[in-house]
N, C-alpha and C positions, 0 to 999 in steps of 0.2 A: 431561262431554261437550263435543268442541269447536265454535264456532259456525256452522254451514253458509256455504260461502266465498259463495253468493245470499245469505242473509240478513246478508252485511256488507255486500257489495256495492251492495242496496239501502238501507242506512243510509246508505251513504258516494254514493250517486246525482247528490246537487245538490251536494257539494264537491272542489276543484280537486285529486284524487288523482292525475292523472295514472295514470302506469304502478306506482305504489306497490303498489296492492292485487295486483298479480300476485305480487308479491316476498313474500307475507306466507304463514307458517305457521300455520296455524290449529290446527296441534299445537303445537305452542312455543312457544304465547303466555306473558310471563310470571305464573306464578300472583299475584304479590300483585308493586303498584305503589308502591312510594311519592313523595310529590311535598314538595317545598318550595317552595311557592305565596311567591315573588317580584316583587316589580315593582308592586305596587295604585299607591303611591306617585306612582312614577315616570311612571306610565301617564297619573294625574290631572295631575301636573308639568306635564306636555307638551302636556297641555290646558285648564291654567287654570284646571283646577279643582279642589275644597280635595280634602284626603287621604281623607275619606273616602268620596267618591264611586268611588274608586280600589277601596276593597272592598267596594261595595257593585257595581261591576262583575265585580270577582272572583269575587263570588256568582254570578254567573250562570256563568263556568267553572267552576265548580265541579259545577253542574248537567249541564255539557256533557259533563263529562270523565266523571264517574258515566254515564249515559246511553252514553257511548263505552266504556267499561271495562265494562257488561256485552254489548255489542253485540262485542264482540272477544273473549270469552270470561275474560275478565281474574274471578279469585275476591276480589282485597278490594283494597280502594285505601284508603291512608293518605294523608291530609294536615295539612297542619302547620299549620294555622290559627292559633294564638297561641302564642307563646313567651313560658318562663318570666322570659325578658327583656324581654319587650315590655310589661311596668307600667309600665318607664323613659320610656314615651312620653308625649307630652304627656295630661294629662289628658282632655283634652275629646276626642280620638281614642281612649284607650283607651274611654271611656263611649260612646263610639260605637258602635266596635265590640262591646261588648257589648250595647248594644240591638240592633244587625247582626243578633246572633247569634240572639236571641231573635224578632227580625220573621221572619227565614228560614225558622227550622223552624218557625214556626206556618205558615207560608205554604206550606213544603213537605214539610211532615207527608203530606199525601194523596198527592204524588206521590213520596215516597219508598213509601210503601206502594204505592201500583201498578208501581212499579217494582220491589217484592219487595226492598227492602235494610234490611240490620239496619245500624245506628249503632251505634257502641262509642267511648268516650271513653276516650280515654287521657291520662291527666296529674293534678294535683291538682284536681282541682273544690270540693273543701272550701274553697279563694279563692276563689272565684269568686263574683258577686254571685249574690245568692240567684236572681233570678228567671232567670239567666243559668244558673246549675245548676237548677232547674228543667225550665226546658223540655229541658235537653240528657238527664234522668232520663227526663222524660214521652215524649220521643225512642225513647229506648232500651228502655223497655219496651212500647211500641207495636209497635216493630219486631223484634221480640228474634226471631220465628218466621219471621220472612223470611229466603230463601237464595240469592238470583241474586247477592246481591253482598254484602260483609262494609267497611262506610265504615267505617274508623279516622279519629276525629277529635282530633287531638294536640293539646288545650286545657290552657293552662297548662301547657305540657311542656316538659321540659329534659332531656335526654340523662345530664347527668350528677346533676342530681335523681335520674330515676328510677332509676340504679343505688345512689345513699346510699339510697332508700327499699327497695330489696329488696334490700340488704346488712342493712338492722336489720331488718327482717321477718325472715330471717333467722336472724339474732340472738338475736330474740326466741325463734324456734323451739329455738335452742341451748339458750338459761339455763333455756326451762321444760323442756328433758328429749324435746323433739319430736322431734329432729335431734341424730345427733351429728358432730360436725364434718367427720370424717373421710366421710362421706357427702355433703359438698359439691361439687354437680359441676358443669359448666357446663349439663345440663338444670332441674340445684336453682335456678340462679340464672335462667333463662329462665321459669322459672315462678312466680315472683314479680315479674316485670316489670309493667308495666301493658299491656302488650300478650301477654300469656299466653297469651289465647287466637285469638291469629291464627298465620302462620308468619311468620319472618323475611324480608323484600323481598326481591324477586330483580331487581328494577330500582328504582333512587333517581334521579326528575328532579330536574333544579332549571333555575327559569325565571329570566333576568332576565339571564344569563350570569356572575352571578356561582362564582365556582370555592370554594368552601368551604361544610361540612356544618353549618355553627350549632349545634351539637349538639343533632343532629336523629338521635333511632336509634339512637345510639352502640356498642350494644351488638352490635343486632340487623344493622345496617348491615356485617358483617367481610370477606363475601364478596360484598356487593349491588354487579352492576353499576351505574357511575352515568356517566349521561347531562345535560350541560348546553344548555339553549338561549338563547339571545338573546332567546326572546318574552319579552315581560313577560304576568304573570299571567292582566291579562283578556285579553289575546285569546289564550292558550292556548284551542285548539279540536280538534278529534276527528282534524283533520290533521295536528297538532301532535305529539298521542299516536301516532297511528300512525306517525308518523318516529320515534320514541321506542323503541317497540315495534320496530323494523325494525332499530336499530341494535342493540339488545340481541340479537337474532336471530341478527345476525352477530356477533358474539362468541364467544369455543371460553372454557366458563369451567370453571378451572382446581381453582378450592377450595386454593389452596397446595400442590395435589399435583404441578406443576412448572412 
């Protein structure tokens, strides 16, 4: 059901929308959002202060943008929170953000539950520091019954990891006699993904302005429209998505059919 154009309008009440919300479809919103949260960095840069204060601002858009994606009628938003490349980082940032991750969802364990949202991780967590996979388990089995809204959270995830791990999955299905090959299809292989059970994006942002996917999605990403903007991550805000949302709108999308 889509969100009644009053009940957006007063969400969006005290920020600078202008004439935006006339233009918006509250039937064509798109189902599932994905983001490549860019910029923490750069944001801290520019004010002097160390990097990780940079995602520890992040966090709070992060909150903003959940909060705007059910408030728009938006069913699951994925974000890209650590790359299976980001170990290369300095130490003392990676251990950072890994406590980050860990203060967050104790801290917003309750309002992700009043907000009705299931967490789902996608990625390797078997790396991941134990207490670091911990709370993201204790996460997702607290919220498993909630359904205003479906967070994807891409930890330790790699685009082309997860296709080598659901090519031997697989595999495996082969050599013990589960699968025979010739039954290999493009839904066989969607459903060993680590995102199985969401649908594939129909919109992919990315903040910071830079122009390239990090292999982010790779798979699921074939037909996602994709939208870049200039903000840097934390001040991504609920205005931000809805220009996001508005340009995806205008779009006629094709699927390769011409």
């Amino acid at each position: 059901m889509s969100p009644s154009r009053q009940s957006i309008a007063e969400f969006y009440k005290d920020a600078p929308v202008g004439e935006l919300l006339s233009k918006l479809d509250t039937d064509s919103v798109p189902r599932h959002v994905a983001i490549i949260m860019d910029g923490n960095g750069r944001w801290a840069a520019q004010r002097g202060l160390p990097r990780l204060a940079g995602h520890r601002a992040g966090a709070k858009a992060v909150r903003e943008t959940i909060l705007t994606a059910i408030h728009l009628g938006i069913e699951c938003l994925t974000i890209y929170s650590f790359s299976s490349e980001n170990w290369s980082r300095p130490a003392d940032e990676v251990t950072g953000l890994m406590d980050l991750f860990v203060e967050v969802l104790e801290r917003e364990l309750d309002n992700l539950q009043e907000m009705n949202v299931r967490v789902v991780v996608a990625g390797r967590t078997g790396d991941l520091p134990r207490a670091t996979a911990e709370a993201f388990s204790t996460c997702e089995k607290a919220t498993a019954d909630n359904d205003a809204l479906t967070l994807v959270v891409a930890l330790n995830y790699g685009g082309r990891t997860e296709i080598v791990d659901a090519v031997t999955s697989i595999a495996n299905e082969v050599r013990g006699g589960a699968l025979d090959p010739s039954d290999i299809t493009e839904d066989i292989i969607s459903s060993h993904l680590y995102t199985a059970r969401v649908p594939d994006p129909d919109l992919v942002i990315r903040t910071s302005g830079e122009m390239r996917v990090s292999n982010f999605l790779l798979w699921q990403i074939a037909y996602s429209e994709l939208w870049v903007t200039d903000t840097l991550w934390p001040d991504f805000d609920r205005v931000t998505l809805l220009e996001g949302v508005l340009d995806f709108q205008s779009r006629e999308r094709r699927f390769g059919g011409r």
